[in-house]
C-alpha positions in Angstrom: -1.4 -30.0 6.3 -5.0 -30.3 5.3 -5.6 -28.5 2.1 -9.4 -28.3 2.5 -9.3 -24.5 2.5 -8.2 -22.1 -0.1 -4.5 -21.0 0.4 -3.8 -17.6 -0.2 -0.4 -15.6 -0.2 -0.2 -12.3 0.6 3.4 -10.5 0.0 3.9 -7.8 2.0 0.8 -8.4 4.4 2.6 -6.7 7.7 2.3 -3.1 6.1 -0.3 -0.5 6.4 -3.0 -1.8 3.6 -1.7 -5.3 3.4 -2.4 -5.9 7.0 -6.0 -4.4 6.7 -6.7 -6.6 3.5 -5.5 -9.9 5.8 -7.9 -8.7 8.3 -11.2 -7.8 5.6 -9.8 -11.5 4.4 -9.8 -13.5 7.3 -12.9 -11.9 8.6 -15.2 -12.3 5.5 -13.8 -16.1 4.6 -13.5 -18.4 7.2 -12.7 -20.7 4.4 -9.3 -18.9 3.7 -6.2 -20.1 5.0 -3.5 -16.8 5.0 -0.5 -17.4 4.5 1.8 -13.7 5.2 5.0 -13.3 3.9 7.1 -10.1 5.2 10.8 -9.1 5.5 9.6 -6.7 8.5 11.6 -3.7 7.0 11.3 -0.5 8.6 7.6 0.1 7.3 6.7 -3.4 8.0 5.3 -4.0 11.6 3.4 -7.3 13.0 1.5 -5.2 15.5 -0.6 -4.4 12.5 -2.2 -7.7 12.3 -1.5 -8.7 15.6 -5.5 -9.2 16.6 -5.8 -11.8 14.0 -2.2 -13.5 14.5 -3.6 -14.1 18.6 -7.1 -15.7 17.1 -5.1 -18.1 15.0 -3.0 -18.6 17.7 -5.6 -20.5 20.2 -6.4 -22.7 17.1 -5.0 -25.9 16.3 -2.8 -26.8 13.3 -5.0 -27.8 11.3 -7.5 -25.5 12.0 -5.3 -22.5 11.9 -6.3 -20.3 9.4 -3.2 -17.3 9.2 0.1 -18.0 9.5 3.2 -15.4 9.4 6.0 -16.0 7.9 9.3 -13.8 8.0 11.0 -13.5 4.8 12.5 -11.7 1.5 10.5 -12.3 -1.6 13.2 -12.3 -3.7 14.6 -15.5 -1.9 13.9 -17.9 -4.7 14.4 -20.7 -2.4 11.9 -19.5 0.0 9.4 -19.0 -2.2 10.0 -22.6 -4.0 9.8 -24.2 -0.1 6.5 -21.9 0.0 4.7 -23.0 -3.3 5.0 -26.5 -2.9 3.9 -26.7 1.0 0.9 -24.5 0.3 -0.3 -25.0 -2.9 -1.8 -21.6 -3.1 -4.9 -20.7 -5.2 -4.0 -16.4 -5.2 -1.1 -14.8 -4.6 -1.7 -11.0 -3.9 1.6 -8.9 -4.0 1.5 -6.0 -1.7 5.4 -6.1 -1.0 7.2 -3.0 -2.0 9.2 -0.5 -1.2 6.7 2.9 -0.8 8.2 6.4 0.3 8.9 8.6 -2.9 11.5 10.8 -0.9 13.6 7.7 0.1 13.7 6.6 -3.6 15.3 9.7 -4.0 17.6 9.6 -1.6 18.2 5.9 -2.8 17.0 3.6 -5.2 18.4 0.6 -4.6 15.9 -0.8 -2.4 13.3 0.1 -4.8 14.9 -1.8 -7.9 15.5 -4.8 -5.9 12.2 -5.3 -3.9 9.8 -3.4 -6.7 11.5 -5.2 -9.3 13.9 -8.2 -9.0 11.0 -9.1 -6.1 8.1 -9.1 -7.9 10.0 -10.6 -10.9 10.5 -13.2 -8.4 7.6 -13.9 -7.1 5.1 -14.1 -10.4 7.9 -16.4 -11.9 7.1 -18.9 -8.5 3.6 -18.4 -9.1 3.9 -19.4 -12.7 6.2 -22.0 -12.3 3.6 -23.7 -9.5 0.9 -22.3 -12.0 -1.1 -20.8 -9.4 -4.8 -19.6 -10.8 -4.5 -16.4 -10.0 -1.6 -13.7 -9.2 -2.3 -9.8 -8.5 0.1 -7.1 -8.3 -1.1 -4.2 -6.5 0.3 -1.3 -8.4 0.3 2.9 -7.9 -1.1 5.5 -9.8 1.9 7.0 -9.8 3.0 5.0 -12.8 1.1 8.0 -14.4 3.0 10.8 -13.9 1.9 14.5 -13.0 -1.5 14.8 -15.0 -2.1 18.5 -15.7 -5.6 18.1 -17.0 -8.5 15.4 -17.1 -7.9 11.6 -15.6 -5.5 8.4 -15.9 -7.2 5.3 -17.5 -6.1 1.9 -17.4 -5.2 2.5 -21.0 -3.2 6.0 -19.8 0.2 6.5 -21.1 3.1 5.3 -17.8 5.0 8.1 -17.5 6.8 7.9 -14.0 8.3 10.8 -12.4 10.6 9.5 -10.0 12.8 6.0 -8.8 9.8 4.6 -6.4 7.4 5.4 -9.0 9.6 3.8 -12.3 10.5 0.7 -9.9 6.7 0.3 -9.3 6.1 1.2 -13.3 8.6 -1.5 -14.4 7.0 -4.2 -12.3 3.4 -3.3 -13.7 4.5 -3.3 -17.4 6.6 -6.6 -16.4 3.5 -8.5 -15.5 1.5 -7.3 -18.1 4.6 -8.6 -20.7 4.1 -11.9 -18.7 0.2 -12.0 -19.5 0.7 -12.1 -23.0 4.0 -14.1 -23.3 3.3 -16.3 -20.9 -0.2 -16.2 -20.5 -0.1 -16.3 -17.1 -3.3 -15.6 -14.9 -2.1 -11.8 -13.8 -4.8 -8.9 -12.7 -2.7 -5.5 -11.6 -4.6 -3.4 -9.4 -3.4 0.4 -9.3 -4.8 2.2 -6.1 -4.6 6.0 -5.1 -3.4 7.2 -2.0 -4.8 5.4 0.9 -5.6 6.7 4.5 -6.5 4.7 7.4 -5.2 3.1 10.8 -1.5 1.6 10.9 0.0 3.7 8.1 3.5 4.5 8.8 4.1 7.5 10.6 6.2 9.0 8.0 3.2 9.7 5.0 1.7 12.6 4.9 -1.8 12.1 7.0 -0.5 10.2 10.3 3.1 12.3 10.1 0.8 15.5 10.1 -1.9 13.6 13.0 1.3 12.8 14.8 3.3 16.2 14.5 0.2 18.0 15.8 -0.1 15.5 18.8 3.5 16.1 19.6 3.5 20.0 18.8 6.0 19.2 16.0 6.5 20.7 12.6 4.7 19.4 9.5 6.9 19.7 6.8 5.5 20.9 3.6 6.8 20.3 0.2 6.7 23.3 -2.3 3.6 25.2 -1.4 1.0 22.6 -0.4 -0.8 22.4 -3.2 0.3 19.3 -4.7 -3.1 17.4 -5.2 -3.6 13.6 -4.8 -7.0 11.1 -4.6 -7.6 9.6 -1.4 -9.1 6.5 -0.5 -10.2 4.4 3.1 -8.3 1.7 3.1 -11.3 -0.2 4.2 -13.2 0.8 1.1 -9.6 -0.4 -0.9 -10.4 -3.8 0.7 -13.7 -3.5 -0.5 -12.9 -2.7 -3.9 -9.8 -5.4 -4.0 -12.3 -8.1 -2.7 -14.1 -7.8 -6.0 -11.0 -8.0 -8.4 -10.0 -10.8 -6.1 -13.3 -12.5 -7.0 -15.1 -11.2 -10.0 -12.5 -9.2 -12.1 -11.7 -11.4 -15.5 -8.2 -12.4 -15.6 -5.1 -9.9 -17.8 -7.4 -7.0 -16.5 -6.3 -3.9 -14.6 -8.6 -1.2 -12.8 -7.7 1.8 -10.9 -9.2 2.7 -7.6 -9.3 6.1 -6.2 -11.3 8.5 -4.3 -11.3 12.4 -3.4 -9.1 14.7 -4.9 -7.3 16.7 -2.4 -4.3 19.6 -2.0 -1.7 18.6 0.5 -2.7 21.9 2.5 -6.7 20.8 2.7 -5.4 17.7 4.1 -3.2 19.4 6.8 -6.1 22.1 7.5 -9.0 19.2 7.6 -6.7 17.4 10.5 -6.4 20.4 12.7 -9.9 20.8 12.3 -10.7 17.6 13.7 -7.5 17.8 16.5 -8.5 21.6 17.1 -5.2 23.0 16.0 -4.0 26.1 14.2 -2.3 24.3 11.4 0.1 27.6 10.4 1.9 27.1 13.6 2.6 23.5 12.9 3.7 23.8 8.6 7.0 25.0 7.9 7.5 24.8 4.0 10.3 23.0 2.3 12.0 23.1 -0.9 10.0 20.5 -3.3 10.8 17.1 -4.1 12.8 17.4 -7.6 11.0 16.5 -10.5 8.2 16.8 -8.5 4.6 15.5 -9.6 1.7 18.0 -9.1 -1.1 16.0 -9.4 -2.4 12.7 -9.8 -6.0 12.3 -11.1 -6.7 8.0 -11.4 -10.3 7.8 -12.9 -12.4 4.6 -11.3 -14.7 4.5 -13.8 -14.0 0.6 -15.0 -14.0 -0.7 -11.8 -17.6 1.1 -10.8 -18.6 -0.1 -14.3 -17.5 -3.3 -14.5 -17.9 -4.5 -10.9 -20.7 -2.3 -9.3 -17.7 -0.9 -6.9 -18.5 2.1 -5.0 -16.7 3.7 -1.7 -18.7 3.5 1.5 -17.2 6.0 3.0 -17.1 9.5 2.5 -13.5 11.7 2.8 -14.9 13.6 6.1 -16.1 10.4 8.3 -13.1 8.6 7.0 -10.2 11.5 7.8 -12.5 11.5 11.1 -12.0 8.2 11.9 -8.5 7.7 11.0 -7.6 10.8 13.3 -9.1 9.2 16.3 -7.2 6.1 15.4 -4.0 7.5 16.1 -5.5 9.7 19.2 -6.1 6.5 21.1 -3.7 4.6 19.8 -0.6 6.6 20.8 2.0 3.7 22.0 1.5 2.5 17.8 3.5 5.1 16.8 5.2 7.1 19.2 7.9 4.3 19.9 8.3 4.7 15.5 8.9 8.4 15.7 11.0 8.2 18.6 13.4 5.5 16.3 16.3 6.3 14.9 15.4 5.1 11.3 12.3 7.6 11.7 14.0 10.6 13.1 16.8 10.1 10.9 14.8 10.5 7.6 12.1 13.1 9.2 15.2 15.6 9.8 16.4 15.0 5.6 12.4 15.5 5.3 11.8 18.4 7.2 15.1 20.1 5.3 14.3 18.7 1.7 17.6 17.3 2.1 17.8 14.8 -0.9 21.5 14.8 -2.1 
């Protein structure tokens, strides 16, 4: 293989926002070559990127500019067999393990992909010395913030198993910037919204509900408040770090600051619902977090970053996504694995 292009890996690229970042990639560069490397677990869906896997499929080899590739990142031999055929200039880690309520049913997945996998895959990218590695973190590595904003220089203070697993791998690679020195930027995002997102967060499980004259259930009483973000402008806005952001930084992004309950009121707006006939409150998660408040300040600062869209046109448009894009996610709420964890969701059953 020709290695004319820059080779980049993206971990995790089948999900919801790694699948739009592969697309903002492969659109913007044509000098790219993608390399995507997903388990397929239960959030993890190839119909996600499936417009750009049929472009690079009328291409030849050597001109074929994505390529999927099915597999664990904590398979050490994988990733060695990976590294040396690619010779990759970024590695961008969107691989995880996401849903807080899971975590709290279980952990174990969280520990071992959050983890032992992205322990695992900075060590191959050091070990092949690859220029430059970013871990895409959460800002739930903050913790319920009662008052004011989390900085990048915030105290981690994580509330529950997803968020710890996802707290352990940030504070890993930044003990691996300054042992090792190796070329590590972590990127910690608010809550995204936007096309593909599995049907089980809170925005396309409530579009979805009201489309199906389901329930939406509601932890607590709605007004748990988190920032919200279109994951187009977090493409935008990781496109920068990718390219401009000096290396052993980390930035937040974020975006509106919204209750639970204006979310689930906003969509029946749009969909023309009342939402009190869809909401049945449940018992809150335990050690629930009440708010999360990531400030964007450095990365508007530092590199001139600035959302494009506003909440409304956003919500707007990720509603209408889902309208006309039924078959997407009715055949993952009609699965076992989803109706299996909405009916322990809908009950706040966690033990």
């Amino acid at each position: 293989m020709s290695f004319s292009l820059k080779n980049i890996l993206i971990c995790g690229g089948s999900g919801f926002i790694g699948s739009h970042f592969i697309r903002h990639l492969y659109n913007k560069y044509p000098e790219y070559r993608i390399v995507n490397l997903d388990l397929l677990t239960y959030a993890g869906n190839n119909s996600n990127i499936q417009d750009i896997a049929e472009q690079a499929s009328k291409l030849p080899p050597d001109e074929c500019r994505y390529q999927f590739v099915k597999g664990d990142i904590c398979d050490s031999a994988l990733l060695e067999k990976l590294f040396r055929q690619y010779n990759f200039s970024v590695v961008v880690n969107f691989a995880a393990e996401s849903h807080v309520d899971r975590s709290i049913v279980s952990a174990h997945n969280f520990i071992r992909t959050n983890i032992q996998g992205a322990h695992a895959i900075v060590e191959a990218a050091r070990t092949h010395k690859v220029p430059k590695f970013i871990q895409i973190s959460t800002d739930e590595i903050y913790g319920d913030v009662a008052k004011g904003f989390s900085h990048e220089e915030s105290p981690i203070r994580p509330s529950n198993p997803y968020a710890a697993s996802k707290s352990s791998a940030d504070v890993l690679m930044q003990a691996f910037m300054r042992t090792h020195r190796a070329p590590i930027i972590i990127f910690r995002s608010s809550n995204n919204l936007g096309p593909n997102q599995y049907p089980e967060k809170l925005i396309p499980l409530t579009i979805s509900s009201f489309l199906e004259n389901d329930k939406v259930p509601v932890h607590g009483n709605g007004q748990h408040i988190r920032s919200w973000i279109y994951v187009k402008d977090f493409c935008q806005a990781l496109d920068l770090v990718m390219h401009q952001a000096p290396l052993y930084s980390i930035y937040n992004v974020s975006g509106n600051q919204k209750t639970n309950l204006e979310i689930i009121k906003a969509i029946a707006g749009i969909l023309g619902k009342d939402a009190n006939r869809h909401v049945v409150f449940t018992n809150d998660r335990p050690g629930a977090d009440l708010r999360y408040a990531p400030s964007s300040d450095k990365i508007r600062r530092e590199l001139g970053w600035a959302p494009h869209y506003d909440f409304n046109s956003a919500l707007k448009e990720t509603v209408q996504w889902y309208v006309e894009n039924p078959n997407w996610w009715k055949v993952i709420r009609d699965s076992e694995v989803f109706q299996s964890h909405y009916q322990k969701q809908s009950k706040a059953e966690y033990y």
